[in-house]
N, C-alpha and C positions, 0 to 999 in steps of 0.2 A: 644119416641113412635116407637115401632119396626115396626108396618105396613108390610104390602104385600109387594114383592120383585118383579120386575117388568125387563123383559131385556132391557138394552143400545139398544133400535133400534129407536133411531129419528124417522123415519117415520114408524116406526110399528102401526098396528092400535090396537095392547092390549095395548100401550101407551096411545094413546086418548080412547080407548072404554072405559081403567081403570079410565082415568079422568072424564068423561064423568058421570060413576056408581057414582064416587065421588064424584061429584059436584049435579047430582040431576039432575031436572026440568033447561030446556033449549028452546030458540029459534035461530033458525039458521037465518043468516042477511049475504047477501053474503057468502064471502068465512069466516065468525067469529061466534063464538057461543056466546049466553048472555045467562047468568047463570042468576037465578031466585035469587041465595044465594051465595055471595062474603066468603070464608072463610076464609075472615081475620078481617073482620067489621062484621058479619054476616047480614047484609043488605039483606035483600029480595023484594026488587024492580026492579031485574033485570038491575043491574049497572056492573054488572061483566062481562069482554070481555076477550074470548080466541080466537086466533087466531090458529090454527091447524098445520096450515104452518110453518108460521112464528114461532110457539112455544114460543109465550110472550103474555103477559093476564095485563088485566089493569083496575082496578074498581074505576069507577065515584065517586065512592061515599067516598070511606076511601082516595083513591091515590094510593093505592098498585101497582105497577108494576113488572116487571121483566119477568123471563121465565121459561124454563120448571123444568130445578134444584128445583127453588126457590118455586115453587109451590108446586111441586109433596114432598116437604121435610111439606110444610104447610098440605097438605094433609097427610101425616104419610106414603105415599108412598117411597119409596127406588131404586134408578135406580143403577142396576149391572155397577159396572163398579168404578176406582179410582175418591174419590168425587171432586178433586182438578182438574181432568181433565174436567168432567162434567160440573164444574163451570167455567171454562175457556172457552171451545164451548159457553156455553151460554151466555158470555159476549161477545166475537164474533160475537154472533149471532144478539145479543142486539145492539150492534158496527155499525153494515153490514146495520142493519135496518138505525138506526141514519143515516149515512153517505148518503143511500138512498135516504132519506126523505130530507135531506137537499140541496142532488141535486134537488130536484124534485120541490121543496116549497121554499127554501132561494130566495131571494132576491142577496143575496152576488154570487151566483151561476153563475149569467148568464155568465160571461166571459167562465168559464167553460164548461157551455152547446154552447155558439158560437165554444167552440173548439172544441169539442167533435164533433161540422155538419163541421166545416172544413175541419178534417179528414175524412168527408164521412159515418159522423150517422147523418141521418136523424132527422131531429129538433121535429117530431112527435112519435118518438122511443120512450121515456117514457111511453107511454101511453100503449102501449103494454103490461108492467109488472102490468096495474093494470087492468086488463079486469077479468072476472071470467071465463074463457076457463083455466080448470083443467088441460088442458096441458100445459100450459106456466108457467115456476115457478116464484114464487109472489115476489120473492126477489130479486131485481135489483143488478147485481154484479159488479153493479158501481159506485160510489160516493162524496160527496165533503167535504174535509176537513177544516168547518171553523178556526180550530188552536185549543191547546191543551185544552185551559181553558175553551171557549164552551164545547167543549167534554166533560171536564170532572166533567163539573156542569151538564151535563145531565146525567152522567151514575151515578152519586152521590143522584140525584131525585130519581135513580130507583133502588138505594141500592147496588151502587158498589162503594170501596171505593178506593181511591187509589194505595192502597195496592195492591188490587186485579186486577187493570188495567194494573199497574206494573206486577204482577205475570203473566198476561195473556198477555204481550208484545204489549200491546196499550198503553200503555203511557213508552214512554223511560226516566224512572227517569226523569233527569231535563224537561223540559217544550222547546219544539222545536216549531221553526216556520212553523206553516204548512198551513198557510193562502192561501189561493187562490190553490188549493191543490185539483187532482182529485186522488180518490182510487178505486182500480182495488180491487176485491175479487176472490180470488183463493181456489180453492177448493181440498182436497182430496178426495172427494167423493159428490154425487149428493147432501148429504146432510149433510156433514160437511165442515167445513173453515179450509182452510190453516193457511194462510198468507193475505196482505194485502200491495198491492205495493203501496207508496203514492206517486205522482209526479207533480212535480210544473205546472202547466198551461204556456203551450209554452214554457216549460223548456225545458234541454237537457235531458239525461239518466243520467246524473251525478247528476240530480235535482231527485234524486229519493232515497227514504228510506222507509225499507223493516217494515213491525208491525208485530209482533205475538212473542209465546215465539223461544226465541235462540234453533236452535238443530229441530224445530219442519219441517218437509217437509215443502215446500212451495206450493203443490199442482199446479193444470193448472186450468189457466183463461179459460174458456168456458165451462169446466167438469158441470157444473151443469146446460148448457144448452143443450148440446148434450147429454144428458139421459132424454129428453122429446121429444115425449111420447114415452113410451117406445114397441115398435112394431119388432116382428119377421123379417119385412123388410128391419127394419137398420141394416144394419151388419157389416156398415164403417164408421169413423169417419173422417172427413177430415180438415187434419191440415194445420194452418195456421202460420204467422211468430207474427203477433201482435195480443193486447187487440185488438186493431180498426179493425182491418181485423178478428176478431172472430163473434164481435158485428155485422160487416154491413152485413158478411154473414150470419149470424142465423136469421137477420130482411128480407133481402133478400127469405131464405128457407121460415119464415114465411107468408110473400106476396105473395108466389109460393103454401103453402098448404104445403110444403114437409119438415118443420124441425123438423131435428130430435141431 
């Protein structure tokens, strides 16, 4: 299906306005739209969830998951730009969320999160990334790695196969130990992903190995918070030596009203 050709702008809003024509009848629910009409089941009970931000969509009723690739290609839409790189962001993106989620919700986490307040983040910081204040971005650029085989029974649920986690530099061929494991996400852009520094909880620097493809920048850790919101006034960014000293000052500028 040739479909409409549509440009590579992640947060462009002819992205979503074109989804949006596409999809039909909707209701808005916080920061996610519920589609009336899944188009993959075509279920019309309003089981279909997109997310806008986060760019992954997930329907109650068939299972369907995944993201904006995988959608916009179900819809007969066409995103400019190499297909192979596309599908790679989005499993990133797919990735970033997971890793999120499982700081936030595991069980397995907490050591993780005690280290994360010993370095001086505040043990109430998560909550931050899920407020609906359109200025704070929804996507926590920090996370916990339960180890290869969770991971990779979850991206496998949402139709990525090995192959492609391989191709996208999330899974280094063989199966590594990443248990107990927080991940930093770095960014080239406010709303692309680098890379993905994993490193051992109370490890050294030498407990640390790098995810994404070989060759690809490795982008800066805090780039996707220091471009919120975006106002005439900031006209400085101010750099710091760590992940943790990026984090406590952006929650810092937050509790002040001034981050930017």
């Amino acid at each position: 299906m040739e479909g409409k050709r549509v440009k590579l702008m992640i947060t462009g809003k002819n992205i979503i306005g074109t989804i949006k024509s596409s999809l039909g009848v909707y209701k808005q629910a916080d920061a996610e739209l519920i589609f009336q009409t899944c188009p993959f089941c075509r279920d019309t009970k309003y089981h279909f969830y997109f997310h806008p931000q986060k760019r992954v969509f997930h329907c109650f009723k068939c299972g369907a998951s995944g993201g904006l690739y995988t959608l916009t290609r179900e819809l007969g839409l066409r995103l400019e730009g190499n297909p192979m790189d596309i599908r790679t962001q989005e499993i990133k993106e797919v990735a970033a969320d997971y890793f999120a989620e499982q700081l936030l919700r595991s069980s397995r986490a907490e050591e993780a999160k005690a280290w994360l307040c010993e370095r001086g983040i505040d043990e109430k910081w998560p909550s931050v990334f899920e407020t609906s204040d359109e200025k704070i971005p929804k996507r926590l650029p920090v996370g916990f790695h339960p180890g290869d085989g969770e991971m990779v029974k979850h991206m496998e649920e949402r139709g990525y196969g090995r192959e492609d986690l391989v191709q996208a530099g999330i899974l280094l061929g063989n199966f590594m130990d990443f248990v107990n494991s927080v991940v930093f996400v770095y960014h080239l852009s406010p709303y692309r992903i680098g890379r993905f520094k994993v490193r051992k909880v109370r490890g050294s620097s030498s407990d640390t190995v790098w995810l994404g493809q070989k060759g690809t920048p490795t982008g800066v850790f805090g780039l996707q918070l220091c471009s919120w919101p975006k106002t005439e006034k900031h006209k400085e960014v101010i750099c710091v030596e760590g992940e943790f000293d990026a984090l406590a000052l952006y929650l810092l500028a937050l509790r002040s009203g001034d981050a930017r």
